[in-house]
Each structure stands twice: as structure tokens, then as C-alpha cells.
C-alpha positions as CSV (number, residue, x, y, z in Angstrom):
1,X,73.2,113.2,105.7
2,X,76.4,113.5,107.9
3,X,77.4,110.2,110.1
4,X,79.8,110.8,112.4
5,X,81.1,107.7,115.0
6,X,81.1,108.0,118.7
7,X,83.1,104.8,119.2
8,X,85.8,102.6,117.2
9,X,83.5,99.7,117.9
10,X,79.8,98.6,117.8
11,X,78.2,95.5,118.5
12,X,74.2,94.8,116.7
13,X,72.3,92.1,117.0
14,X,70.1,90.6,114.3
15,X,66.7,89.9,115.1
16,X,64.5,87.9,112.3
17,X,60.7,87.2,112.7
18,X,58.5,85.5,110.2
19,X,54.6,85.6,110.3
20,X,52.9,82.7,108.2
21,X,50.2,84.6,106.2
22,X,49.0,81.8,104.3
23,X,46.1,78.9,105.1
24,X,47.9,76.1,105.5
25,X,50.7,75.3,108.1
26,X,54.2,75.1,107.2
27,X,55.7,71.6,107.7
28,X,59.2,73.8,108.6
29,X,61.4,76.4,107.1
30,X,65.0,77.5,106.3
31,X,66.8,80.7,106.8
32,X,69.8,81.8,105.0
33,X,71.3,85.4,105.8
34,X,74.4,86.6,103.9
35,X,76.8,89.3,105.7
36,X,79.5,90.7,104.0
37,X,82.5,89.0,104.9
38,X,84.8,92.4,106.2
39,X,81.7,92.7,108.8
40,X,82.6,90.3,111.7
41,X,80.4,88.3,112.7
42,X,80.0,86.1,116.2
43,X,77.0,83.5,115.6
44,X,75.2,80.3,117.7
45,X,73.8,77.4,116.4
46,X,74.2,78.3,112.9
47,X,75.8,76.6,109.8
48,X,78.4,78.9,108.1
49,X,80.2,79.3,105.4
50,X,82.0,81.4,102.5
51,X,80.2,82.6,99.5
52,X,80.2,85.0,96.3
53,X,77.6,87.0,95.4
54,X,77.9,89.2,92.3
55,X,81.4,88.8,92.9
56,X,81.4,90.1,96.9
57,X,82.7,87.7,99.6
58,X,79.5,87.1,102.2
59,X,79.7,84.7,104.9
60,X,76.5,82.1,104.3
61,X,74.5,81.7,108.2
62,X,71.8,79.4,108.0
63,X,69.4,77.5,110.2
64,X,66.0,75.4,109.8
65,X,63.5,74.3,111.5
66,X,61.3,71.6,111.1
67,X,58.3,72.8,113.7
68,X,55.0,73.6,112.2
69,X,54.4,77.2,111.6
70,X,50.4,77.8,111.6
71,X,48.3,80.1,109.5
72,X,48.9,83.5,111.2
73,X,51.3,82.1,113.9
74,X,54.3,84.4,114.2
75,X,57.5,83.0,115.2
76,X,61.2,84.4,116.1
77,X,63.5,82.6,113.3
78,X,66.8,84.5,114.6
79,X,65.5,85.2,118.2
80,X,67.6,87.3,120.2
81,X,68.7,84.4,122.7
82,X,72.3,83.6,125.0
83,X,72.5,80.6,122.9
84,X,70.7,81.4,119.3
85,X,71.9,84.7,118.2
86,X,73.5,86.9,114.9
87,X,75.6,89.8,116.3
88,X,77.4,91.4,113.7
89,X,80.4,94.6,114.3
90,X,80.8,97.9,112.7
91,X,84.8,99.0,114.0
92,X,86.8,101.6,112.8
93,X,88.4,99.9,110.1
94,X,85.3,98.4,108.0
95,X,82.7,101.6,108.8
96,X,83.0,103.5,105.5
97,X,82.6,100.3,103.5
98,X,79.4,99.3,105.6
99,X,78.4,102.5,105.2
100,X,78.6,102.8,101.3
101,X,78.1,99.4,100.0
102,X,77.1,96.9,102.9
103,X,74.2,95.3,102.9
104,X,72.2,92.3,104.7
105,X,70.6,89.6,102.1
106,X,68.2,86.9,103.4
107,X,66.3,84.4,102.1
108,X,63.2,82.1,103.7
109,X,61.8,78.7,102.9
110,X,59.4,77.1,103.5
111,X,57.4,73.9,102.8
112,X,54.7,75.2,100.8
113,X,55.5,78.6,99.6
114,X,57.6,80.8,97.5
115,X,60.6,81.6,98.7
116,X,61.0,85.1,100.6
117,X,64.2,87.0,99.4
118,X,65.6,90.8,100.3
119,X,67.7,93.1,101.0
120,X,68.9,95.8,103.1
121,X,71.8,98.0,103.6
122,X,73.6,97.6,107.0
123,X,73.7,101.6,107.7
124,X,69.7,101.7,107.5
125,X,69.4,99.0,110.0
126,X,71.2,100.9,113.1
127,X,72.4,104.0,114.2
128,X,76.0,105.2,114.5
């Protein structure tokens, strides 16, 4: 697959939703997303910080809740909002690495279930 770039920068925004599949309500969750540090990132109303993983530098961005989340209630947990939002840039001088090795890494708790981990690379989220 050829990439090619139109423009030295571009601007995403992340956009998380959760869907409680179980029975019982959720007495509140926590989100963590990891972004590779090189990818700047411009956040609101979320804790941050610096961490490794498998030796890569990620910036930590997390956020809780402690609202009830009912059986088959879906709700928005990084909504795209003026005040609540992830927006993360691809620029000239970090697009090959996004492209090759970036990725996105999240994880969800909750209350009373396991925790929800993944992955995905940045270049399958977005076009270029």
C-alpha cells in the first residue's frame, strides 16, 4: 500500500465509547489511553503523565467516572466535546514513525468486571 501526505500537519480526534454488556450496573469506570510520546498530543480534563512500555516512551491520559453505567447503556468515555477531548497530530517530522510503529493502547475499568485492554496502530485509525 502506498501513503502519500497532502499536508505537513494533521489534527485527529479520539473518540472512545463503551457499551456495558453485562447484568449488573457499573458503580463507575476508569480509562487509561497511552500515545506515543513523539505524537503530540493537546488533551481536556485529563490526568497525564510519562510512561515506558516495552521500553517506548507513551504519555499516560486518564480519566474516571464514578456515574452508573447500566446493563446495555452505552456511554461516550472520551466524547468528542470543546472541553473533554483527545486530539492527537501526525506532522511532517513524526509521520514515518506513526506510520511503522505507532500505536494507540487503552485500557477500561470498571467496578465489577475484567479489565478491557487493546491495541491499535495509529495509521489504521485515520487516513493520510
Amino acid at each position: 500500500m502506498v501513503r502519500s501526505r497532502t499536508a505537513d500537519l494533521h489534527k485527529y480526534r479520539l473518540v472512545i465509547g463503551y457499551t456495558n454488556t453485562l447484568t449488573q450496573a457499573h458503580d463507575g469506570w476508569k480509562a487509561q489511553v497511552y500515545i506515543p510520546a513523539y505524537v503530540p498530543v493537546e488533551v481536556g480534563d485529563f490526568d497525564r503523565c510519562d510512561v515506558r512500555i516495552d521500553g517506548a516512551v507513551y504519555v499516560e491520559l486518564e480519566t474516571q467516572s464514578s456515574a452508573k453505567v447500566f446493563p446495555g447503556e452505552t456511554i461516550e468515555v472520551v466524547p468528542n466535546m470543546q472541553h473533554f477531548f483527545l486530539e492527537y497530530e501526525v506532522n511532517h517530522s513524526n509521520y514515518n514513525q506513526v506510520l511503522r510503529a505507532g500505536k494507540v493502547i487503552w485500557k477500561f475499568f470498571t467496578s465489577n468486571a475484567p479489565v478491557i485492554e487493546g491495541e491499535k496502530p495509529l495509521a489504521e485509525l485515520q487516513e493520510f
